[in-house]
Every structure is written in structure tokens, then in C-alpha cells.
DRENLUM-732465 format. One record per residue (C-alpha): chain; residue number from 1; x, z, y; residue in one letter. Coordinates in nm, 2 decimals, padded with zeros to 4 digits. Last residue first. Layout:
 kette  nr     c1     c3     c2 rest
     A NUM      X      Z      Y    A
...
//
This chain:
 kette  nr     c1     c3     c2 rest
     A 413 -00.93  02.63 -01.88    X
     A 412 -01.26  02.71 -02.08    X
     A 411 -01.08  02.76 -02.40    X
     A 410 -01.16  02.58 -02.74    X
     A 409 -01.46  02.47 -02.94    X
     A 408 -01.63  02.26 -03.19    X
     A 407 -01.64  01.95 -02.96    X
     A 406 -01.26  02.01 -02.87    X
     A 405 -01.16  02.12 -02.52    X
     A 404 -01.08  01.88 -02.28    X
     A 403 -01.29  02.00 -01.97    X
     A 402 -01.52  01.75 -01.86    X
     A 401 -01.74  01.97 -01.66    X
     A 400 -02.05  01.90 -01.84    X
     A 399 -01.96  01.82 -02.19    X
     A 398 -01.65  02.05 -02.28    X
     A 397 -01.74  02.29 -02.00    X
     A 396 -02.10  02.34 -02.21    X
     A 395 -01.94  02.33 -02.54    X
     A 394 -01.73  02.64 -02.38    X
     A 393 -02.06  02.80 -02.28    X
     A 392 -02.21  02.77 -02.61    X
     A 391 -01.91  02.87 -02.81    X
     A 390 -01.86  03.17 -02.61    X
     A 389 -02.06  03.46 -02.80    X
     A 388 -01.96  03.37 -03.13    X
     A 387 -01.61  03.35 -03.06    X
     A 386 -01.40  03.02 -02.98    X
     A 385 -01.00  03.04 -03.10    X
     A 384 -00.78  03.02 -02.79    X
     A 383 -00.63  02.68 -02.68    X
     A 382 -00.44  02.65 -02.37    X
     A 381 -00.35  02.26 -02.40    X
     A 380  00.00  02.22 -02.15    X
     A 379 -00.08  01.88 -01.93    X
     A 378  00.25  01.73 -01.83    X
     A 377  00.48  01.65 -01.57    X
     A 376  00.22  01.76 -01.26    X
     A 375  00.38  01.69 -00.93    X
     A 374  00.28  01.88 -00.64    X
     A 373  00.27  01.79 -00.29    X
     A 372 -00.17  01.90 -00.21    X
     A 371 -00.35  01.67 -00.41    X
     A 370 -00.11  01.70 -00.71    X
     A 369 -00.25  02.05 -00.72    X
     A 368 -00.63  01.94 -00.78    X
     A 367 -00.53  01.62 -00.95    X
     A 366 -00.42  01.88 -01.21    X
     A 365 -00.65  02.14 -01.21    X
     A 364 -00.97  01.93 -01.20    X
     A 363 -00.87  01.81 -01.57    X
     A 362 -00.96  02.18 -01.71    X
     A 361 -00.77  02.28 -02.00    X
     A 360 -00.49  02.41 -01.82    X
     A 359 -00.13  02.52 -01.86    X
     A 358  00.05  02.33 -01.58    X
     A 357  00.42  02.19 -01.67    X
     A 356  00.55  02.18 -01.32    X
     A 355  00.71  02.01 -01.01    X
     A 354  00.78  02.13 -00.67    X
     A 353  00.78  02.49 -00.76    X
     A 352  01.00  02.69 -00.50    X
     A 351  00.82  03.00 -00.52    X
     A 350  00.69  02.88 -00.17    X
     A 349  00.55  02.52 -00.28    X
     A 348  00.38  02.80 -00.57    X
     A 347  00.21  02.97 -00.31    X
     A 346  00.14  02.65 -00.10    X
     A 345 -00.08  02.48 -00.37    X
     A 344 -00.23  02.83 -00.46    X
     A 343 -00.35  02.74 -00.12    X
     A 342 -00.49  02.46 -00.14    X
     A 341 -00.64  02.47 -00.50    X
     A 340 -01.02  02.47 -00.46    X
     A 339 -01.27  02.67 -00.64    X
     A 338 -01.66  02.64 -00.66    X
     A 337 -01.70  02.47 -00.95    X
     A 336 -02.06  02.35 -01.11    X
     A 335 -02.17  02.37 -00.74    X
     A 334 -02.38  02.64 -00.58    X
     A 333 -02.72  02.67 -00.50    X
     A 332 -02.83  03.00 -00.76    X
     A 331 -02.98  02.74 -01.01    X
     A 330 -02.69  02.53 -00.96    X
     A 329 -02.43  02.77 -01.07    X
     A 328 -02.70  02.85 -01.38    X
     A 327 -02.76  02.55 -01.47    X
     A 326 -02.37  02.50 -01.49    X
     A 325 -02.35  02.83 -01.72    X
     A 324 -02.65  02.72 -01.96    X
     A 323 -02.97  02.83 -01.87    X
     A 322 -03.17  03.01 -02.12    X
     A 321 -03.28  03.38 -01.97    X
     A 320 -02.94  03.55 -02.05    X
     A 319 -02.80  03.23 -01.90    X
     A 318 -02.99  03.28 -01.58    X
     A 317 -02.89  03.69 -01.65    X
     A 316 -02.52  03.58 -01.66    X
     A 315 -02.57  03.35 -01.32    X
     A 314 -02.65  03.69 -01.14    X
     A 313 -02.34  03.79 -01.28    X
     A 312 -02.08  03.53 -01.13    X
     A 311 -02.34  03.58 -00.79    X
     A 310 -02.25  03.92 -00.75    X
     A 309 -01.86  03.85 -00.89    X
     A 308 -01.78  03.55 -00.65    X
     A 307 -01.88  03.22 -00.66    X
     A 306 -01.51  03.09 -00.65    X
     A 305 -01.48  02.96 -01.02    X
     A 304 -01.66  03.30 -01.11    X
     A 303 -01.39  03.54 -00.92    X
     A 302 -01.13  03.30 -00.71    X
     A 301 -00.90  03.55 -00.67    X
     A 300 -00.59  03.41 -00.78    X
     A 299 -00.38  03.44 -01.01    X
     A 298 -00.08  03.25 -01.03    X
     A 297  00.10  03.26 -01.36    X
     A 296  00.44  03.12 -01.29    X
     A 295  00.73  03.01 -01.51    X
     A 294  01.09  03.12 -01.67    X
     A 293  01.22  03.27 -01.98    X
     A 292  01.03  03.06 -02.22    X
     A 291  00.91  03.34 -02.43    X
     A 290  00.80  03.50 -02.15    X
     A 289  00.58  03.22 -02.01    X
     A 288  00.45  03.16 -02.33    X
     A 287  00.32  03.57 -02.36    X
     A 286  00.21  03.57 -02.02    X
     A 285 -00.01  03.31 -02.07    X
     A 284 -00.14  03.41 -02.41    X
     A 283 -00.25  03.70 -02.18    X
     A 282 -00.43  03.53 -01.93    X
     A 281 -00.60  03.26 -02.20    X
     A 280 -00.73  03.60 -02.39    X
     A 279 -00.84  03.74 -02.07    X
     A 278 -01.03  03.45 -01.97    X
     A 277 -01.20  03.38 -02.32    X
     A 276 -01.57  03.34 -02.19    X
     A 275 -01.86  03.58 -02.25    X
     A 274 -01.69  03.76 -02.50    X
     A 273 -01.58  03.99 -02.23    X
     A 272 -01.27  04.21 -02.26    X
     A 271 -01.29  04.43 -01.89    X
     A 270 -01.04  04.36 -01.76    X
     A 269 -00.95  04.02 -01.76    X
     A 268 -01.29  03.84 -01.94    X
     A 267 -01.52  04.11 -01.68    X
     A 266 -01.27  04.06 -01.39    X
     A 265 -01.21  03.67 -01.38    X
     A 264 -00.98  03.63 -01.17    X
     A 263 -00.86  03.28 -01.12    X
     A 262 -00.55  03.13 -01.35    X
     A 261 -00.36  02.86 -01.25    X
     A 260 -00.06  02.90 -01.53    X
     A 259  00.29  02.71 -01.45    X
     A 258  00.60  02.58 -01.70    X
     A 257  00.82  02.48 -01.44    X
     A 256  00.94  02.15 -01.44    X
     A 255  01.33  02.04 -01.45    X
     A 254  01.52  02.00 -01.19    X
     A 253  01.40  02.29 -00.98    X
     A 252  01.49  02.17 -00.55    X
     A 251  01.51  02.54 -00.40    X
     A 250  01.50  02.59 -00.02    X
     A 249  01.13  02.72 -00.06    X
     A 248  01.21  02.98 -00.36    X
     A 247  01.47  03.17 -00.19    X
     A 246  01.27  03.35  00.05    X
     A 245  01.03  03.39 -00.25    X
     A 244  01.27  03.57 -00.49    X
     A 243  01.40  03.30 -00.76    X
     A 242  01.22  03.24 -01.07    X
     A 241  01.37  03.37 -01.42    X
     A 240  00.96  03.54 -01.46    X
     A 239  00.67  03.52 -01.23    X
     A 238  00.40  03.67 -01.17    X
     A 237  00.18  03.56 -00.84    X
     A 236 -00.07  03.77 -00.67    X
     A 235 -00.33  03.67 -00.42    X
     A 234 -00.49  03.87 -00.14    X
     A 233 -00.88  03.79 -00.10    X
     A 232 -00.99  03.66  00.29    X
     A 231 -00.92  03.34  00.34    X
     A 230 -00.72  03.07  00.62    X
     A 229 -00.40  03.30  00.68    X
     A 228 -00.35  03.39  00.31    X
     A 227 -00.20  03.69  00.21    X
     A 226  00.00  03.70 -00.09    X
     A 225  00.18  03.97 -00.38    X
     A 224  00.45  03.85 -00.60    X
     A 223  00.50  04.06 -00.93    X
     A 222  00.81  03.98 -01.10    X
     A 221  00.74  04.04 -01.44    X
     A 220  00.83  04.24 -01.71    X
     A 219  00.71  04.19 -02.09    X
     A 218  00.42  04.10 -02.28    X
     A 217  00.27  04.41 -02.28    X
     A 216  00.36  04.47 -01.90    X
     A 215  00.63  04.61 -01.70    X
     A 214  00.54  04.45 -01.35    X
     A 213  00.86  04.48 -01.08    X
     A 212  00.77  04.42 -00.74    X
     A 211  00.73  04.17 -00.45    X
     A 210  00.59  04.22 -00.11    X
     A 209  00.40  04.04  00.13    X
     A 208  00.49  03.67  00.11    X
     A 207  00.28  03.50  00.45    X
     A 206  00.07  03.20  00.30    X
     A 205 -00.05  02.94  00.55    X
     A 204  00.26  02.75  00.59    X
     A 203  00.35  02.55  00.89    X
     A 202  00.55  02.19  01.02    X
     A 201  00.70  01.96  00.74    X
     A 200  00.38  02.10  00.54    X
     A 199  00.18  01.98  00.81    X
     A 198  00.31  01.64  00.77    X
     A 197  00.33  01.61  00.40    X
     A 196 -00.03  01.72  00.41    X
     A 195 -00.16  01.43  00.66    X
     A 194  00.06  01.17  00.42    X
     A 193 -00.16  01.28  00.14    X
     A 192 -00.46  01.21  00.35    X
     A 191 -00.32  00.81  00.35    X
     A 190 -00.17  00.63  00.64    X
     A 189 -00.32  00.30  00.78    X
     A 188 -00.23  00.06  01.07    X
     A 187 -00.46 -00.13  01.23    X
     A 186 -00.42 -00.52  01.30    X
     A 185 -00.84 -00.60  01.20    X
     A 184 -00.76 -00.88  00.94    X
     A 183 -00.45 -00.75  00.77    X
     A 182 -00.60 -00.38  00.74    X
     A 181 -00.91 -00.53  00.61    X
     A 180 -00.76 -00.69  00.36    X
     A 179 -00.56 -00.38  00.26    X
     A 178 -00.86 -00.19  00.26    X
     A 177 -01.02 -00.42  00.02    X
     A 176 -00.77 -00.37 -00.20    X
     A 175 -00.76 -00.01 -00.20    X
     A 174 -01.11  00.08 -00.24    X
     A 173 -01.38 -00.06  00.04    X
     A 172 -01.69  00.17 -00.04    X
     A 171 -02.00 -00.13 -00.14    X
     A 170 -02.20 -00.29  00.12    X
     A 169 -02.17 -00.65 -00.02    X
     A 168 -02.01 -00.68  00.32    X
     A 167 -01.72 -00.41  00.21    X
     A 166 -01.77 -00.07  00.31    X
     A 165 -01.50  00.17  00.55    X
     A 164 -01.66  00.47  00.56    X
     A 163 -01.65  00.61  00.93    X
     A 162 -01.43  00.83  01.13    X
     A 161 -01.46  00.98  01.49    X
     A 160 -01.22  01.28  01.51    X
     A 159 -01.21  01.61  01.72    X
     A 158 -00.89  01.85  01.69    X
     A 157 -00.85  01.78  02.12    X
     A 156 -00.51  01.57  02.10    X
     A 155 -00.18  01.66  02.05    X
     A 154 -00.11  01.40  01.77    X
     A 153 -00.09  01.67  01.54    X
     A 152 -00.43  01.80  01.62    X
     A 151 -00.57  01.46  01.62    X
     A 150 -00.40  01.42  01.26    X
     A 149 -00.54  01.76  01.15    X
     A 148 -00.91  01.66  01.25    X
     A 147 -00.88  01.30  01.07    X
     A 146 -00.76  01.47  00.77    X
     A 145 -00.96  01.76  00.76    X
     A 144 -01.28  01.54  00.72    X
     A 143 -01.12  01.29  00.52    X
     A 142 -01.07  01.57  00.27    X
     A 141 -00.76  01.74  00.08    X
     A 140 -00.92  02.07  00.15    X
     A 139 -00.72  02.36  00.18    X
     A 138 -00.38  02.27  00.31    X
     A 137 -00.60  01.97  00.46    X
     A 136 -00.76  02.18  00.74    X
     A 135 -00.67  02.54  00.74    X
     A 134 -01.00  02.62  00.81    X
     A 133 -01.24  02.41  00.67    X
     A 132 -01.37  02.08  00.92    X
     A 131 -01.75  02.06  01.04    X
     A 130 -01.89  01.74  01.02    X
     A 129 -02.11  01.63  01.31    X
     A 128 -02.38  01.34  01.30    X
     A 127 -02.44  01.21  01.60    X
     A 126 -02.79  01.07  01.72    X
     A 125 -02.99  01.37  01.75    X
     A 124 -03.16  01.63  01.61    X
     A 123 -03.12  01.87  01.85    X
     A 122 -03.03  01.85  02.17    X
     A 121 -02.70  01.91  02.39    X
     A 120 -02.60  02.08  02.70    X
     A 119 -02.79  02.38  02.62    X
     A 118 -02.50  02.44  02.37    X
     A 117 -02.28  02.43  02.66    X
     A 116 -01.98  02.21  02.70    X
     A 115 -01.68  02.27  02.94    X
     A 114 -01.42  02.21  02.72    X
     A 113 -01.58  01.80  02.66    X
     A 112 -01.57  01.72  02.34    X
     A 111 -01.89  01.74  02.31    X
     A 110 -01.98  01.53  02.61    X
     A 109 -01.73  01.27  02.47    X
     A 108 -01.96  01.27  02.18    X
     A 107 -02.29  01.24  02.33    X
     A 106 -02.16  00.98  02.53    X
     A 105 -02.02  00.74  02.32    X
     A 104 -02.35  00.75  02.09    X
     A 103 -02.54  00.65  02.43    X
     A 102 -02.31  00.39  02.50    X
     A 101 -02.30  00.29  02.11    X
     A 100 -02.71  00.29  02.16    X
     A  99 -02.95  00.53  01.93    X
     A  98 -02.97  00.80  02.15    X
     A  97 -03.30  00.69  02.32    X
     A  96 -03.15  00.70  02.64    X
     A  95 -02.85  00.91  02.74    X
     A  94 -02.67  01.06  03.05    X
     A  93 -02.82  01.44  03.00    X
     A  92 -02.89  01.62  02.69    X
     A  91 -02.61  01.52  02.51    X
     A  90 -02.74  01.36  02.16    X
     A  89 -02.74  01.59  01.81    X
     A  88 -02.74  01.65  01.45    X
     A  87 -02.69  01.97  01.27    X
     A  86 -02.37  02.04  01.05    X
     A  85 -02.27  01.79  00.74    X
     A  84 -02.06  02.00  00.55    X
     A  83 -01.89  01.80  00.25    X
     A  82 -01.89  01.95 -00.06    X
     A  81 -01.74  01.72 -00.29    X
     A  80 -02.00  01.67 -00.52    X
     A  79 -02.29  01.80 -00.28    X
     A  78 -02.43  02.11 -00.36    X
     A  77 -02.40  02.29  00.00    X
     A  76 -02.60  02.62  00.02    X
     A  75 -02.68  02.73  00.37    X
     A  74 -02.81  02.36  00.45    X
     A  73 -02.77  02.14  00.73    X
     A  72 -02.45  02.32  00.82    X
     A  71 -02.49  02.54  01.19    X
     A  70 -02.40  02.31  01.54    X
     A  69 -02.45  02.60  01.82    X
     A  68 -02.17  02.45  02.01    X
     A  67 -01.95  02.73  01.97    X
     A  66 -01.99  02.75  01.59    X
     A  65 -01.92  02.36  01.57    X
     A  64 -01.59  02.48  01.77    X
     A  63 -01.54  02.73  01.52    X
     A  62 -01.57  02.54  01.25    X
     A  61 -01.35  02.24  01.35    X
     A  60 -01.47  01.90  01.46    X
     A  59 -01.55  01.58  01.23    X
     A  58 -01.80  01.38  01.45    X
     A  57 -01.97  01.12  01.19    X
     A  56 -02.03  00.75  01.16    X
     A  55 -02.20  00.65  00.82    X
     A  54 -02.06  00.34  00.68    X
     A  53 -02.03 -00.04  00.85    X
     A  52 -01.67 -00.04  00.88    X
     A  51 -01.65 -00.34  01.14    X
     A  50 -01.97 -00.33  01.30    X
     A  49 -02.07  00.00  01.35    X
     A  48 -01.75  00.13  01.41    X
     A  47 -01.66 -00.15  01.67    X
     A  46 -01.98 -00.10  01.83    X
     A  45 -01.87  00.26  01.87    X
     A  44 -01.50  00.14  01.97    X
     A  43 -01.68 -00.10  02.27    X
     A  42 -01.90  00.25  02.38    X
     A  41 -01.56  00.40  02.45    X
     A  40 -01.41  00.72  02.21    X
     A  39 -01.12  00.85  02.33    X
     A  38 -01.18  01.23  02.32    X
     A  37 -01.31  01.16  02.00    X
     A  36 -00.95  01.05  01.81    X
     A  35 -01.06  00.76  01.57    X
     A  34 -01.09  00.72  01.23    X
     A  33 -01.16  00.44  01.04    X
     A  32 -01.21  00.58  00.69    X
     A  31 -01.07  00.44  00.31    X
     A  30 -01.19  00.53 -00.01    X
     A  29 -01.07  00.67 -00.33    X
     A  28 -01.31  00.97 -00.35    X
     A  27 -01.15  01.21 -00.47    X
     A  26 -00.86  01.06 -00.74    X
     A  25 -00.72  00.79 -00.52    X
     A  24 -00.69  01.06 -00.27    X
     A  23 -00.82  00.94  00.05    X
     A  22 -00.68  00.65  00.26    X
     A  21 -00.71  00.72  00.67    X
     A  20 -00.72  00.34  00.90    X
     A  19 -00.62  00.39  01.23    X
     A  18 -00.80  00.34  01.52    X
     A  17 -00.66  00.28  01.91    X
     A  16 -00.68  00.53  02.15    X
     A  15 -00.34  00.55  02.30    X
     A  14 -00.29  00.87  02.16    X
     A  13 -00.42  00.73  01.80    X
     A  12 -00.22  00.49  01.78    X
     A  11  00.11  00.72  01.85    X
     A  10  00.00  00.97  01.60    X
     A   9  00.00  00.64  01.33    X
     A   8  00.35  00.54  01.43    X
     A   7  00.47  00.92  01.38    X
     A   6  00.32  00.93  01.09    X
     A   5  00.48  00.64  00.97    X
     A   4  00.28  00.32  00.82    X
     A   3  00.11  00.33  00.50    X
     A   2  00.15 -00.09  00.33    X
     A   1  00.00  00.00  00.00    X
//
């Protein structure tokens, strides 16, 4: 693909022209023209419309959708990959119907605008904004973030114009098309993986807190302990043969590092439930990694693939009742699989991992970490023996979640 240099594609976009953003082949494997909003003109509104033909959104930060009074459609998103559509709306004054590029032009420029009130714009409207996660692409490997992060490196207000990029059948323009219609229209085109190469040049959003020695069953560990500067939990990392964390980020491994991504899960981990086989796929864990001499087990506290323990066991007595544990998730408003890998992504980058042997039976794992710098080597099977009271639920991962598992059993990953 012919990407261009950051720096080329931050200088585009100060001078208001478009650039072309690239997901992850593996997302959603389209392409967005993006634009920053503070230089939006009714002629590049047209030029969306026209030209890329998708949806046209406002991608904006949380907090500034907060300050504008622009909530999420809906208090439970479901959609596959959880994008958060906020309210609509038009600026109040300087508009007609709405509908018009001009009028599009200046409902956006008005919220970009410092100065801007709430009361200074109505709802529904015209503009559809998309609220960007904290920590932008270290989190979420998403067009959204992308296009806010690269205004914010470019200097500009963290505000983005972007639109899917279809093809005149109407279908999402994939890679080939984009590179037709990056010949035809002049612009130059970077991909979201670029974005977090760039802000990984520039930040971290893990702080290392303190590390101590962990005498366990299966041996001692390092024990790592995290804060994260875009969530609330504290994360922990044990390690064992790996460098101390100050050490870790100016260290190049040679060969891959054998690596568990493991969330809490405090009724299978503590607790011994034979609801799923957490705890035994922890501990098996620790017992490889030992015997190896050196890896990671991150754990991280992402309780009920990141529902949470309330809802985790208000989705038990669903499946108590017959639901099956993604009926369940969805039953309560909440995806199959809440969890996303950002910044377990930036733990390991700070243990030194850069490439890695991942134990995991669940596929989302490892595009999940490759998202965000890391290289995968190989898949590691985790296999623990099914019980009684889990074969259901593992059958369910097995067909539902595509988790590779075989069809009489295996571990939940």
C-alpha cells in the first residue's frame, strides 16, 4: 500500500486538505476520508458526499461531547465494534433546513468553535457526532480515535470529519479500491496502525508502580503492579527471567516471549468455579511459564470479559434460567466481549515484549494485541480437560465466539 509519512499526512491536514485513514485489515478493513473539523468548508462537505459517499460523522472526544451536551444514542452500545454514535445536531443559528453542505459546514465549525454553548446547538440534527475513548488509539484501534489522535498530533483542535469510503456499486472500498481512489483524488493515506506507532513514539498511558517478589505454588514471580491513566482498575503483571520495567522498554527480545492474557475472573481464580476453567488455565499458566524460565502472565482486570462482577453474575442466573453465556451478555445490553487489549498492549511494550508466543484459545487475542505494535509468533493451545458443569458454556465459545476449542470441549481462552 503506498502509506505516506506521518509527518506528510500531519502537514495535509494543517493545510486542510483530506487524507485517506486505512483501518486494521482485521477490524473493519476499510478506508475513511478524514478531515481536521476546524477546517471544514461547504466545498469539502460536498466533496464528502460525493466522493466517499458513506456516512459523515464528527469524531470529538468524550469530554468535549460531554461539554456540549451530546450523550450516546443509547446507554448500552451492542454494535459489533462498539462505536458510540452520540446525539445529533445543527447550530442553532446561521443554518436552514440543516441538510445543505453549507449548512453541515456550519454546524460543525460552530462546534468546534471554544466558545460554544450547548444552547448553541439543536437537537436532532444534521451532524452525526462520534465520541472518541479516552486514550484514543492506545485503547481502541478505531477510525474514530484515529482521526481525533491525528488532529491532536497535527496541533489542531482533536475534532475530525471522516467518512466511509464506498465504491459506486455502494459497497466499503477495501484495499484495492482505496488505492484507486487514492490515484484518482491526489490524497495521501496512512493506516490506524501508523496513528499508534506515532503516539507510542510520543506517551505511555501505563505509569509502573511497584514490583515485588510473589512465592507461589508454581514458583516465584516477579509481581508487577499498573496504573493506567485512561481506566480505573490497577493491573498486575508476573513475570519470570524478564528484565525490571525501566529496563524492559529499551530491550529488543530476539526470540518471542512466551505470554498469557489473562482477565480476572474472581469466582474461576479464587474462588474454584466450575462455571468456566479460568483458574485452572491461570494456573497451568504459571506452571508453563515457569518451566520455561521466562514469560508474562498479565492479568488484568477485565472481570466477565469486561462486564464487570455485578453484571458477570447477573448473567449466571440468565443462564441459570436457560440462556446460554452470549444470551446472557446480550440479554443484559452488552456485547458477547466486552474487553479490549490497549492497554495490556502497553504493559507488556513496557516489559520489553515486542514479540511473543500468546497462550490463548480465543482468536480476538491475537489480532487484538497485533492491533496495538505487537507481533504474535504463534498461537500457544491452552487446553484444560471440560467438566460437567462447563461443557455447555465452552461449546457455546466454541460456536458463537469462534474460540478454537474442540467440538467436545476445551478452555474458554
Amino acid at each position: 500500500m503506498p502509506y505516506h509519512p506521518i509527518q506528510e499526512i500531519l502537514e495535509d491536514l494543517r493545510a486542510g486538505r483530506m487524507i485517506i485513514l486505512q483501518d486494521d485489515p482485521r477490524r473493519e478493513n476499510e478506508g475513511d476520508l478524514v478531515m481536521a473539523a476546524e477546517k471544514v468548508t461547504p466545498e469539502a462537505i460536498h466533496f464528502f458526499l460525493k466522493e466517499a459517499r458513506g456516512k459523515m460523522c464528527l469524531c470529538m472526544p468524550e469530554d468535549r461531547a460531554d461539554q456540549l451536551h451530546l450523550p450516546v444514542q443509547v446507554t448500552r452500545n451492542t454494535s459489533f465494534h462498539h462505536t458510540a454514535f452520540a446525539v445529533t445536531f445543527d447550530a442553532r443559528e446561521g443554518v436552514g433546513t440543516g441538510e445543505s453542505a453549507r449548512d453541515r459546514a456550519v454546524s460543525i465549525l460552530k462546534a468546534c468553535d471554544p466558545a460554544c454553548r450547548p444552547d448553541d446547538l439543536v437537537k436532532p440534527g444534521h451532524v452525526d457526532p462520534l465520541r472518541a475513548r479516552p486514550g484514543g488509539v492506545l485503547v481502541r484501534t478505531g477510525q474514530t480515535e484515529g482521526s481525533v489522535d491525528l488532529c491532536r498530533l497535527a496541533g489542531l483542535k482533536p475534532m475530525a470529519v471522516i467518512s466511509v469510503i464506498l465504491r459506486e456499486d455502494g459497497e466499503a472500498a477495501l484495499l484495492p479500491d482505496l488505492e484507486r481512489f487514492q490515484a484518482r483524488t491526489g490524497l495521501k493515506m496512512c493506516s490506524v496502525a501508523d496513528v499508534v506507532r506515532a503516539r507510542r513514539e510520543r506517551e505511555r498511558l501505563v505509569e509502573h508502580v511497584v514490583t515485588v517478589k510473589l512465592p507461589t505454588d508454581a514458583g516465584e514471580f516477579d509481581c508487577h503492579l499498573y496504573r493506567s491513566v485512561v481506566d480505573e482498575p490497577l493491573h498486575l503483571a508476573l513475570t519470570v527471567g524478564m528484565p525490571a520495567p525501566e529496563k524492559g522498554r529499551e530491550l529488543r527480545h530476539g526470540d518471542p516471549i512466551l505470554v498469557r492474557a489473562h482477565s480476572e475472573c474472581l469466582t474461576g481464580d479464587i474462588f474454584g468455579s466450575a462455571r468456566c476453567d479460568c483458574g485452572p488455565q491461570l494456573r497451568e499458566a504459571m506452571r508453563r511459564i515457569r518451566a520455561e524460565g521466562r514469560g508474562v502472565i498479565l492479568y488484568m482486570r477485565q472481570e466477565g470479559r469486561g462486564i464487570g462482577l455485578e453484571a458477570k453474575l447477573k448473567a449466571y442466573h440468565l443462564q441459570e434460567a436457560g440462556l446460554d453465556t452470549v444470551e446472557a451478555n446480550e440479554k443484559l445490553g452488552f456485547r458477547a466481549d466486552e474487553r479490549d487489549y490497549g492497554v495490556g498492549a502497553q504493559i507488556l511494550l513496557d516489559l520489553g515484549v515486542r514479540r511473543m508466543r500468546l497462550m490463548t484459545n480465543n482468536p480476538k487475542k491475537l489480532y487484538g494485541l497485533e492491533g496495538f505494535g505487537l507481533e504474535v509468533s504463534e498461537r500457544v493451545p491452552i487446553d484444560i480437560p471440560p467438566r460437567p458443569e462447563n461443557a455447555r458454556y465452552l461449546e457455546v465459545k466454541r460456536r458463537k465466539m469462534g474460540h478454537l476449542l474442540p467440538e467436545a470441549g476445551g478452555a474458554p481462552g
